[in-house]
VOMIMAR-593656 format. One record per residue (C-alpha): residue in one letter; x, z, y. Coordinates in steps of 0.5 Angstrom, whole numbers, padded with zeros to 4 digits, always signed. Last residue first. Example, Ala and Ser with C-alpha at 12.3 -4.5 7.8 and 13.67 -1.06 7.14 Angstrom:
! VOMIMAR-593656
S+0027+0014-0002/A+0025+0016-0009/
//
This chain:
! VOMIMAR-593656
X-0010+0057-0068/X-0015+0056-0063/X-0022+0054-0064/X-0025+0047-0065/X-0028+0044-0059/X-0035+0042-0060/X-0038+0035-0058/X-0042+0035-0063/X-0047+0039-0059/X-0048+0034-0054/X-0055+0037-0053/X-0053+0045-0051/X-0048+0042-0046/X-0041+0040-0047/X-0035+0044-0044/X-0030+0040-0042/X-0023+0044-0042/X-0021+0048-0037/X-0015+0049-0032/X-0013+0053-0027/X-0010+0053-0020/X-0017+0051-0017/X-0023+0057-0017/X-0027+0057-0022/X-0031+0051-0018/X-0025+0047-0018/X-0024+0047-0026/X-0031+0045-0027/X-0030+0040-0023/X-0024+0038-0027/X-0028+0038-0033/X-0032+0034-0031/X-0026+0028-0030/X-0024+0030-0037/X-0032+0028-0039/X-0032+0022-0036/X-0025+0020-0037/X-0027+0022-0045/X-0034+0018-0045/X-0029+0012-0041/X-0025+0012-0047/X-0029+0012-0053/X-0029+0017-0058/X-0031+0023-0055/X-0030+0031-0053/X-0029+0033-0060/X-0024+0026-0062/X-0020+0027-0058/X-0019+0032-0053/X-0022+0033-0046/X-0019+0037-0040/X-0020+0037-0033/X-0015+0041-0028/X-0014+0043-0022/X-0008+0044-0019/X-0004+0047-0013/X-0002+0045-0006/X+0003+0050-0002/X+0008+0045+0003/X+0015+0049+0007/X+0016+0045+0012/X+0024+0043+0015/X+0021+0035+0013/X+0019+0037+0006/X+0019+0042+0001/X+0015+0044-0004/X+0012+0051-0007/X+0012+0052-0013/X+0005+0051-0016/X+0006+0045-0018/X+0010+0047-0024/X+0007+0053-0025/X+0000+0049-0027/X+0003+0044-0031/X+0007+0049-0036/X+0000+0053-0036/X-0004+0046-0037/X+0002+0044-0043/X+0001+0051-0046/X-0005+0050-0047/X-0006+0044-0050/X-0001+0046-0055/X-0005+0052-0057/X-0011+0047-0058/X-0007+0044-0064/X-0003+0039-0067/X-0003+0034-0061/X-0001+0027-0063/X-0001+0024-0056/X-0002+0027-0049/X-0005+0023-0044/X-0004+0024-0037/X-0008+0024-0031/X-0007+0023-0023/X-0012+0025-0018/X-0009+0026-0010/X-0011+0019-0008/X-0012+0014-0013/X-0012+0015-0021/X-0004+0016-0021/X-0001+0016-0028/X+0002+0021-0032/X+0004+0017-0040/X+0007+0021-0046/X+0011+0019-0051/X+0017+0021-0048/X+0014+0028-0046/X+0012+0031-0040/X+0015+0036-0036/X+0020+0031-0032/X+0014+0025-0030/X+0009+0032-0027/X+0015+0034-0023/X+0017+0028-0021/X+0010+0025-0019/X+0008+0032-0015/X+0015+0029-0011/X+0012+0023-0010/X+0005+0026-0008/X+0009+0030-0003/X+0013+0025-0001/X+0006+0021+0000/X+0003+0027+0004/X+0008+0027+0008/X+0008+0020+0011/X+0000+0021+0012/X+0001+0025+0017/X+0003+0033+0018/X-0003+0036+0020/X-0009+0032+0016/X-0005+0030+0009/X-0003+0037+0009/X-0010+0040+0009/X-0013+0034+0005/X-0008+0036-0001/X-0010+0044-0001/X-0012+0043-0009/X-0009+0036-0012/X-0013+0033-0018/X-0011+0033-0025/X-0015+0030-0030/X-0011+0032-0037/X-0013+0028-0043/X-0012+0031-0051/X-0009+0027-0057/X-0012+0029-0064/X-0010+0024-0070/X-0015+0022-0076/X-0009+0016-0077/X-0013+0010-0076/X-0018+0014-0071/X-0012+0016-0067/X-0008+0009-0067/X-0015+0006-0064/X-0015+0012-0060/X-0008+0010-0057/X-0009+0003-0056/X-0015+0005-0052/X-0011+0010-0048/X-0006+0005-0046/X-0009-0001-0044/X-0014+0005-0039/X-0006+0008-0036/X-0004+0001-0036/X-0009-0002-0031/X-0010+0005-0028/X-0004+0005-0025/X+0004+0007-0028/X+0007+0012-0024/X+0012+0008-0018/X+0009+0013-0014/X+0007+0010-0008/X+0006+0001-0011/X+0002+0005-0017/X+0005+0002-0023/X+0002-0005-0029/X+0002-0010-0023/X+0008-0008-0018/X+0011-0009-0025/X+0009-0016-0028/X+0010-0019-0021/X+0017-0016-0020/X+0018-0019-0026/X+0015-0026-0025/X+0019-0026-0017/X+0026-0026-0020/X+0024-0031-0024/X+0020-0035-0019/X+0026-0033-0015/X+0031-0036-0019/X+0027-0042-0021/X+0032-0048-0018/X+0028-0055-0019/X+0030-0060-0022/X+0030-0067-0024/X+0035-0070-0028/X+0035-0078-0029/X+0039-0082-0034/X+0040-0090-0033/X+0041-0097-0035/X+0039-0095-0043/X+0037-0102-0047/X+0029-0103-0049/X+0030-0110-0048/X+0026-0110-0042/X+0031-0104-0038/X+0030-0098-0040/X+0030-0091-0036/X+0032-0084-0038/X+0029-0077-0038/X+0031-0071-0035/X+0026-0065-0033/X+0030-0059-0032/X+0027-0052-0029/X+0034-0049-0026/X+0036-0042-0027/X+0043-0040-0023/X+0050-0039-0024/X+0054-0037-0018/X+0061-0039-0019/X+0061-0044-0011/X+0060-0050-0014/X+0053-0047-0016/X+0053-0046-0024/X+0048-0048-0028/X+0042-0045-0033/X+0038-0049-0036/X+0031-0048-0037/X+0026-0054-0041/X+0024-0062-0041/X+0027-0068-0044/X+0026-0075-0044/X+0026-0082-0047/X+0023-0080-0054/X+0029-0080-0058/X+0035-0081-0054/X+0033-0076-0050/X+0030-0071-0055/X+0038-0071-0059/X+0041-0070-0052/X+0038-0064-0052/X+0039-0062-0058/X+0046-0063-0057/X+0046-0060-0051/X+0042-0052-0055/X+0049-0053-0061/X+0054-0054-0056/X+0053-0047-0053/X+0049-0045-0047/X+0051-0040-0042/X+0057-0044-0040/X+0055-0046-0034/X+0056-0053-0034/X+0055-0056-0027/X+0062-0060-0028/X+0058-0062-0035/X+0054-0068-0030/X+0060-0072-0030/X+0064-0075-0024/X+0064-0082-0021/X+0060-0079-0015/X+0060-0071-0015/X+0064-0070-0008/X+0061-0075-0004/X+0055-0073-0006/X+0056-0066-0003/X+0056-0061-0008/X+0053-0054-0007/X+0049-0054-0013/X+0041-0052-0010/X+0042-0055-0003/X+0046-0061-0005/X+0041-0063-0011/X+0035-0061-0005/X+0039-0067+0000/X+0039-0073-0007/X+0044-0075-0012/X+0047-0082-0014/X+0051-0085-0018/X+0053-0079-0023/X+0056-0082-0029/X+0053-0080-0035/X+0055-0087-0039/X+0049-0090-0038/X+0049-0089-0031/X+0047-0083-0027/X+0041-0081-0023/X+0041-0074-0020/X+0035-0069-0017/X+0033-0063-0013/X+0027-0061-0013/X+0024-0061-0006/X+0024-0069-0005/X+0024-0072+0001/X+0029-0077-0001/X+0028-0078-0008/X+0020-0079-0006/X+0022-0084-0001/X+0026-0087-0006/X+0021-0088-0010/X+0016-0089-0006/X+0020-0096-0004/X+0022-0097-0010/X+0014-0097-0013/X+0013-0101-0007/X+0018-0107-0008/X+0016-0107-0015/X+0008-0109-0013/X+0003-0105-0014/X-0004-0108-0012/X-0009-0109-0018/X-0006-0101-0021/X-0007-0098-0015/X-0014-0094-0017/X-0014-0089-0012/X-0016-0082-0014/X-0018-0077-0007/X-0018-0070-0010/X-0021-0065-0005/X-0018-0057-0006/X-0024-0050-0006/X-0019-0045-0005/X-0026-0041-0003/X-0030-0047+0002/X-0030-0042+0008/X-0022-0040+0008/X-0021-0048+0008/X-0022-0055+0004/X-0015-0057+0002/X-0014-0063+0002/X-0011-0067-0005/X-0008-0074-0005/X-0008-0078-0012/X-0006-0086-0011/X-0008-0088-0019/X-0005-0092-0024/X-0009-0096-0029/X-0008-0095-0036/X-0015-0097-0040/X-0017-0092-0046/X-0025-0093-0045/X-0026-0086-0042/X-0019-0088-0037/X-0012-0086-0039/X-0009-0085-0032/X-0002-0085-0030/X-0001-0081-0023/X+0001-0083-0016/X+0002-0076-0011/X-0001-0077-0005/X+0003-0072+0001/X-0002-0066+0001/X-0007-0065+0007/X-0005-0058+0011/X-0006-0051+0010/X+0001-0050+0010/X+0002-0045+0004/X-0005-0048+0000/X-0001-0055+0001/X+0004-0053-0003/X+0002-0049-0008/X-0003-0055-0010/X+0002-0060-0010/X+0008-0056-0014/X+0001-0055-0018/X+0001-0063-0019/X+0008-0064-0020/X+0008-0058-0026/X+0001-0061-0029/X+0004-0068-0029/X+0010-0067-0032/X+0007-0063-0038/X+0002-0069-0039/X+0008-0074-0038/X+0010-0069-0044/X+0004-0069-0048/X+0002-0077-0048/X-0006-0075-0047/X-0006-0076-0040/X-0013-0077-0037/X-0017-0074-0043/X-0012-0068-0042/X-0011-0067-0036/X-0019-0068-0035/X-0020-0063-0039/X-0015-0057-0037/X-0018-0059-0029/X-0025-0057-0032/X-0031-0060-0033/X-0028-0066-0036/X-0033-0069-0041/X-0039-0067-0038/X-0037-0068-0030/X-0037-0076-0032/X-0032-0080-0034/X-0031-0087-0033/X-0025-0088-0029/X-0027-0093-0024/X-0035-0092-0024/X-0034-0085-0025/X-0030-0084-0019/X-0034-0089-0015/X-0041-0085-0017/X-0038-0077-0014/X-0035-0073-0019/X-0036-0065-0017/X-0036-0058-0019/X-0029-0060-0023/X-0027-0053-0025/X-0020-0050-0024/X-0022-0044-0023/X-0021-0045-0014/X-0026-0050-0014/X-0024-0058-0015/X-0028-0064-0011/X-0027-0070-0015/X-0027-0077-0010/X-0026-0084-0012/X-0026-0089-0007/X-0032-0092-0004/X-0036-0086-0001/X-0043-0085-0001/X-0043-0079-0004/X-0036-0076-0001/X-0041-0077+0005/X-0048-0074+0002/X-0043-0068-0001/X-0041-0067+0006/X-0048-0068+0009/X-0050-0063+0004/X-0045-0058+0005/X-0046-0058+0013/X-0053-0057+0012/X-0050-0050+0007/X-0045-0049+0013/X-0051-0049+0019/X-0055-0044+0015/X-0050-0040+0013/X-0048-0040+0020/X-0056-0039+0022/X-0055-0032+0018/X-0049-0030+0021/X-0052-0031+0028/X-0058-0027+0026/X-0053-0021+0022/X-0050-0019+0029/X-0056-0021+0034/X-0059-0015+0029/X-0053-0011+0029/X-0052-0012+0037/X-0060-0010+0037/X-0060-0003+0032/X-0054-0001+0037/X-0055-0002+0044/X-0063+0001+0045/X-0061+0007+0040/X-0054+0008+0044/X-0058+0008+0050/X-0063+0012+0048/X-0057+0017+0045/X-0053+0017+0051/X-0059+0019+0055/X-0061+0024+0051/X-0054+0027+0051/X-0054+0026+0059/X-0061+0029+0060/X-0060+0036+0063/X-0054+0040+0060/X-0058+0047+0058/X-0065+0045+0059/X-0064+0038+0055/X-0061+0041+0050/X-0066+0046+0048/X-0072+0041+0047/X-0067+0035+0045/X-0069+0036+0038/X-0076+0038+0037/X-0080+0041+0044/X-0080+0040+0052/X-0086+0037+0052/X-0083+0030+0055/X-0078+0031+0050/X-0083+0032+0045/X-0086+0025+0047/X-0079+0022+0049/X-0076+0022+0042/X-0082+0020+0038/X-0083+0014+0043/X-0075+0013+0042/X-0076+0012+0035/X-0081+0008+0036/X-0079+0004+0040/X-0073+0002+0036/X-0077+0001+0031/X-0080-0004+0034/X-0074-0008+0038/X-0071-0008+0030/X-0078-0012+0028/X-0077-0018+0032/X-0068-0018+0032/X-0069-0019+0024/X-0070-0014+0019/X-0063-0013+0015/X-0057-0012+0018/X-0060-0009+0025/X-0066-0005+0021/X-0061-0002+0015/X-0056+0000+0021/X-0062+0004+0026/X-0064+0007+0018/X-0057+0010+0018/X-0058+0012+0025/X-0063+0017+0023/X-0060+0021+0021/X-0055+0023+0027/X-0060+0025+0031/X-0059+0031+0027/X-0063+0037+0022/X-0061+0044+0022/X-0062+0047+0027/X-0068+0043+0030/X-0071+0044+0025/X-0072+0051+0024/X-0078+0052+0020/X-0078+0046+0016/X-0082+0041+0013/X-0083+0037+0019/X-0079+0039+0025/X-0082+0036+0031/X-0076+0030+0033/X-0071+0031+0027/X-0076+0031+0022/X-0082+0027+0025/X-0076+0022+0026/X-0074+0022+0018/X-0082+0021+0017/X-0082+0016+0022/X-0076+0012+0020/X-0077+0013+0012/X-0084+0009+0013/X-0080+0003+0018/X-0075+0002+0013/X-0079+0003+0006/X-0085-0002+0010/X-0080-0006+0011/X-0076-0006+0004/X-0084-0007+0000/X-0084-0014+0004/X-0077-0017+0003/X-0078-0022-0002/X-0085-0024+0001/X-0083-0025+0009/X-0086-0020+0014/X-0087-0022+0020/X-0087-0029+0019/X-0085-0035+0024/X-0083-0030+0029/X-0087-0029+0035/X-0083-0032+0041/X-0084-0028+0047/X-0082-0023+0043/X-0075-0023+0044/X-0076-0023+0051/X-0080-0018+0052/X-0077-0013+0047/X-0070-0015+0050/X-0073-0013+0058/X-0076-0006+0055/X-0071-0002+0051/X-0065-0003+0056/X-0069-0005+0062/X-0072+0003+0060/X-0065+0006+0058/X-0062+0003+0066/X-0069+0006+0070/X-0068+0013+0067/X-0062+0013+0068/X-0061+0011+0075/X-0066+0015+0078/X-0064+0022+0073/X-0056+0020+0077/X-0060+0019+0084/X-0064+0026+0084/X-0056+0029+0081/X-0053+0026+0087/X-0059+0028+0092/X-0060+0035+0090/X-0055+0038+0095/X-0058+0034+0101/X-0065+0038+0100/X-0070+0035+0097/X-0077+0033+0100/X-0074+0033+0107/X-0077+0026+0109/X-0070+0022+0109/X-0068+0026+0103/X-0073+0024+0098/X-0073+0017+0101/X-0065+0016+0100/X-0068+0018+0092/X-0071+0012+0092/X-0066+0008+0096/X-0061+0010+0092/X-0063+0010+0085/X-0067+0003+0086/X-0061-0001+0088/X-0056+0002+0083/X-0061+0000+0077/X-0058-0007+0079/X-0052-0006+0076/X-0053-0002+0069/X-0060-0005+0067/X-0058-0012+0068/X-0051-0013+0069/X-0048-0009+0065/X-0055-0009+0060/X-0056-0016+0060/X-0049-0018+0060/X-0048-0014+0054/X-0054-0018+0050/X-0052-0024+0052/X-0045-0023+0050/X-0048-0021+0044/X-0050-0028+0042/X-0058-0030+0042/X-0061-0027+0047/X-0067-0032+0047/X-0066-0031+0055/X-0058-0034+0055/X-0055-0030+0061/X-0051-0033+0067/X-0046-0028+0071/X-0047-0030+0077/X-0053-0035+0078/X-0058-0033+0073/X-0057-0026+0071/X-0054-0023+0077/X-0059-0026+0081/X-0065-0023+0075/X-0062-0016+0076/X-0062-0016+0083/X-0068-0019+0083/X-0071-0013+0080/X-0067-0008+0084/X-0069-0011+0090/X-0077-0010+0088/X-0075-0003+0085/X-0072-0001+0092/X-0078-0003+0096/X-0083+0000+0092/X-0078+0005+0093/X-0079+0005+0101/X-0086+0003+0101/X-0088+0009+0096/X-0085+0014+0101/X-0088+0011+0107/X-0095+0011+0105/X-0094+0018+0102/X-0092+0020+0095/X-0098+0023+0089/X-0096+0020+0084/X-0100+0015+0084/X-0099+0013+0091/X-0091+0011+0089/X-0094+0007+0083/X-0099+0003+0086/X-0092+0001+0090/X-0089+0000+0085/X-0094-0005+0081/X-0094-0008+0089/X-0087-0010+0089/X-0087-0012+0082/X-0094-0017+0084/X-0089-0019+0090/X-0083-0021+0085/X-0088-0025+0080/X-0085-0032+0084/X-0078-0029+0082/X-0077-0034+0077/X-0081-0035+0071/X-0077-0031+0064/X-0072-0028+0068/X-0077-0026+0073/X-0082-0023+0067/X-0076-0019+0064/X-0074-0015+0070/X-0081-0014+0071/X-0082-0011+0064/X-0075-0006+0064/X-0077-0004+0070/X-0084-0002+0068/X-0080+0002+0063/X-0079+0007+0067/X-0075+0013+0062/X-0074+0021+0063/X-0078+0022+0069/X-0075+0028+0071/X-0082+0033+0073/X-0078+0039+0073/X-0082+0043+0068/X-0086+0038+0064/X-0080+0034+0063/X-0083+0026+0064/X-0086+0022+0059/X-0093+0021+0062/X-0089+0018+0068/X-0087+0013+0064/X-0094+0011+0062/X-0096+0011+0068/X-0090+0006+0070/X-0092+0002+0064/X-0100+0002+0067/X-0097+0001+0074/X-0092-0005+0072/X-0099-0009+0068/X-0102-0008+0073/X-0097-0010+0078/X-0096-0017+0074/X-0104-0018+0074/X-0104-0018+0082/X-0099-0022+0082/X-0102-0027+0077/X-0109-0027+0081/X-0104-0028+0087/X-0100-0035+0085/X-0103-0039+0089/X-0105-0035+0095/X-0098-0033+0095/X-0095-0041+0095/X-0100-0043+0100/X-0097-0037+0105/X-0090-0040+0103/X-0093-0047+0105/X-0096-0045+0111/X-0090-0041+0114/X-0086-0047+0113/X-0091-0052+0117/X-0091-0047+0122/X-0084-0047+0123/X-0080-0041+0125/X-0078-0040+0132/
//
């Protein structure tokens, strides 16, 4: 038996809020006559029910206490279209369970941020909420129809289908509008960006006026698509903000439920010929897109936001920090020096504001100078790679006021988001040094140091060598102790290059450069050398120390560098960076001799087709071999370059006479017109080509690639496998070809 107490308590709740539940189901009887409105004249499908989208945004927003005013909204809504008492029952019934289902569904399986913030909100609002939920509505209502014989069993699959899309796209496009604007933005339009949404929201409804009513044309609807208007869908999700998004998407899709509902515009034929699926798709593509942009570039914003607070109170830290700290950008410029920086060595960010200034205010002596810039890069390189905190390096630092003190320098790299950006700690040591300190870093260093490094005595007497010599030499310790460094000689060098360095050494203390040496197993390798000596307090030599690093893939690596650098990685033609040094070399050498030079810009005819049947694969070979053709007609002095794509170019120097030209373009032509075989297939392509001539076509570069660039597009309009030569119009008459010979 149920307890009276409890009935009471229920029936006080009701009472309570029954002025809100009756204002709850106006509000869904006034949306689903609205819904109605927009149903196909003919058939009477509704198309969209937005009422469900607002209920379920009202119970997410207060609870289930509303769903009694939802029940009566839908039960109105049976009435209204003209349902009898037990007909309009039962699917007010199933749009009440479908409304809870979405809003249990939402809060206690799969929980759902109501400020829809994050993506996963929105996808769980329209999995869950409209995809979900809508089932119960789609079947209990159309169960109804049939229960009561007013369709046939036939009908029912597709009466439950239209049921359950038209309530999916209406909590698709209601329930986000509801929840997101139950917080009103602080400005509706921003200043800096008030001319840009009357644009955005402007060109929207005209181009929908376009697409859905056909404005400005006669046959519209065959003419122009949907797909005009997703660029401005995009444009309000980047730029607009969630507010404004979820009002262009209405009015996008109130233009296209009203002529749908009339049966005009766009959807008109479609709708009859294949039913509401296309428009359905392009609703629910209309409600998901603009919103998940929009969600997209909010979050994007807020994290801009979050790193630029984060900047400050980094800089507040480094700021407030005892140790001197500089931060270093990825140009090598000095972006910050914090108050213990200054305090401890002087200077100030107008006095080093680059990484080149402070080297040289820092360490004036040139060669510690040198040292110091190559340890210091080694530790930039290295830390960059592993994405970790350097080892601390100790530098000898001239301050402003001329003091020497000895700093502790470690560098951090400060991540992807801060562009290379590195922090440089500098502790001054100099007050707490001690012998025993700098041996045990020395040995340290000695030990774990990549470059490779050997200590003799004062009659060049190996005495120790570290883990990185034996690894670049191939010597052990074992074997070299006692022995002269000279056993590594390579031969390269004569006597004349040693001498020279041993002079150095015994002048300033040190030497620096590349050596070549030989491995103990014969190879010979490059190594960067640094050797210098130490002296004990009379000045006397006690020992010589070498420390190198083997630079045989650096050199390796240079080359390669300076090659990949200057040819297109495809067709090893040179690039673009070499063709443009090239041509402006050559017109400075054409307008010093009062020379001709002509360019040809090439491009592929029937290239796409290959491209697109046979693979990307075998359109490189067959631009591979379109440049062998191209690199064996021309001459020595000549350059064919890749542009990109199927273009190429060649620049002809030193040309006589216009014949001349022709006859190239003619050679040019039947070249590639023969056919090319590749993977058992026989490929046709043929070319197009612009011709421009210096000086009668332009005496600047980029005037000549314009102009050879649009003679080739002349070239295509005729009719590809031809060329022509720039033809100026009747306001560039200087630019006159001369006649042929």
């Amino acid at each position: 038996m149920i307890d009276n107490k409890y009935i009471k308590k229920i029936s006080a709740l009701l009472l309570a809020n029954l002025p809100l539940n009756i204002v709850v189901a106006l509000v869904y009887l006034a949306l689903a006559k609205i819904g109605l409105s927009f149903s196909l004249s003919k058939s009477g499908i509704t198309i969209f029910w937005p009422a469900g989208g607002f209920a379920l945004a009202l119970l997410l927003l207060a609870g289930p206490k509303y769903l009694p005013g939802v029940f009566l909204g839908a039960f109105g809504a049976g009435i209204l279209v003209g349902g009898s008492l037990v007909f309009s029952v039962f699917t007010a019934l199933g749009n009440a369970l479908e409304t809870f289902c979405g809003y249990w569904l939402l809060t206690h399986y799969r929980y759902m941020d109501r400020s829809l913030d994050g993506t996963q909100d929105l996808l769980r609002l329209l999995f869950y909420g409209a995809f979900i939920s809508s089932l119960a509505s789609a079947i209990i209502g159309p169960a109804t129809f049939l229960a009561l014989n007013i369709v046939d069993i036939s009908l029912l699959p597709s009466i439950i289908l239209r049921w359950w899309m038209a309530d999916a796209i209406g909590i698709a496009f209601v329930t986000p509008l509801v929840l997101i604007w139950r917080q009103l933005p602080q400005r509706i339009f921003s200043t800096e960006r008030h001319w840009e949404m009357i644009a955005l929201f402007g060109l929207t409804f005209l181009s929908a006026q376009i697409v859905f009513f056909g404005w400005f044309s006669d046959q519209p609807y065959q003419q122009v698509s949907v797909s005009w208007l997703f660029p401005f869908i995009i444009w309000a999700g980047l730029r607009a903000g969630r507010h404004k998004v979820t009002i262009l998407q209405i009015m996008i899709f109130t233009l296209a439920l009203w002529s749908a509902g009339n049966e005009k515009g766009y959807f008109a034929e479609d709708l009859a010929r294949n039913g509401m699926v296309n428009f359905w798709m392009f609703g629910m593509l209309l409600a998901i897109g603009g919103m998940l942009l929009a969600i997209i570039s909010a979050a994007r914003a807020r994290a801009e936001w979050a790193l630029g607070r984060s900047e400050q109170k980094h800089r507040a830290i480094i700021d407030a920090s005892l140790a001197p700290v500089a931060l270093v950008d990825n140009q090598h410029n000095i972006s910050l020096l914090n108050p213990a920086f200054v305090k401890t060595y002087g200077y100030t960010l107008d006095d080093i504001p680059t990484l080149n200034d402070w080297w040289i205010n820092a360490c004036p002596d040139v060669v510690y100078r040198q040292w110091a810039v190559i340890a210091w890069q080694q530790h930039i390189i290295n830390g960059q790679s592993t994405k970790m905190i350097l080892e601390p390096m100790e530098l000898r630092i001239q301050c402003k006021n001329e003091q020497i003190k000895i700093a502790h320098v470690s560098a951090v790299p400060l991540g992807e988001s801060f562009e290379g950006a590195v922090a440089v700690q500098l502790i001054d040591i100099s007050d707490r040094i001690s012998a025993k300190q700098k041996l045990m870093l020395a040995a340290e260093v000695f030990k774990h140091s990549s470059d490779g490094i050997l200590i003799t005595d004062a009659r060049h007497h190996f005495i120790a060598v570290n883990d990185a010599f034996t690894a670049i030499t191939g010597y052990s310790e074992a074997e070299v102790i006692g022995k002269n460094p000279n056993l590594l000689s390579s031969g390269v060098h004569n006597e004349r290059f040693y001498d020279l360095m041993w002079e150095s050494i015994r002048t300033d203390g040190r030497w620096q450069g590349e050596v070549w040496n030989r491995r103990k197993n014969g190879e010979l390798f490059p190594e960067w050398l640094s050797a210098f000596t130490v002296n004990d307090k009379q000045g006397n030599v006690v020992n010589y120390i070498g420390i190198f690093s083997d630079i045989t893939e650096r050199k390796a690596s240079e080359e390669s560098v300076k090659h990949q650098a200057q040819h297109d990685f495809l067709t090893n033609l040179p690039n673009r960076i070499m063709f443009n040094d090239r041509l402006q070399r050559q017109i400075a050498l054409a307008k010093r001799n009062a020379e001709m030079f002509a360019l040809f810009y090439i491009d592929l005819d029937n290239f796409k087709p290959v491209n697109d049947e046979c693979g990307h694969h075998v359109g490189d070979i067959l631009l591979q071999a379109v440049a062998i053709r191209l690199t064996n007609l021309i001459r020595e002095t000549d350059t064919v370059s890749r542009r990109g794509g199927d273009e190429f170019i060649i620049l002809t120097p030193n040309i006589e006479s216009v014949d001349n030209i022709k006859i190239m373009a003619e050679k040019l032509l039947v070249a590639i017109e023969a056919p090319f075989h590749i993977e058992d297939r026989t490929h046709g392509v043929t070319l197009s080509i612009g011709i421009a001539i210096y000086p009668f076509h332009g005496e600047e570069d980029d005037v000549l690639m314009k102009n050879a660039d649009a003679a080739m597009y002349q070239a295509k309009k005729g009719g590809r496998n031809t060329y022509r030569f720039y033809e100026p119009t009747h306001q560039d008459s200087s630019m006159k070809m001369p006649a042929s010979s």
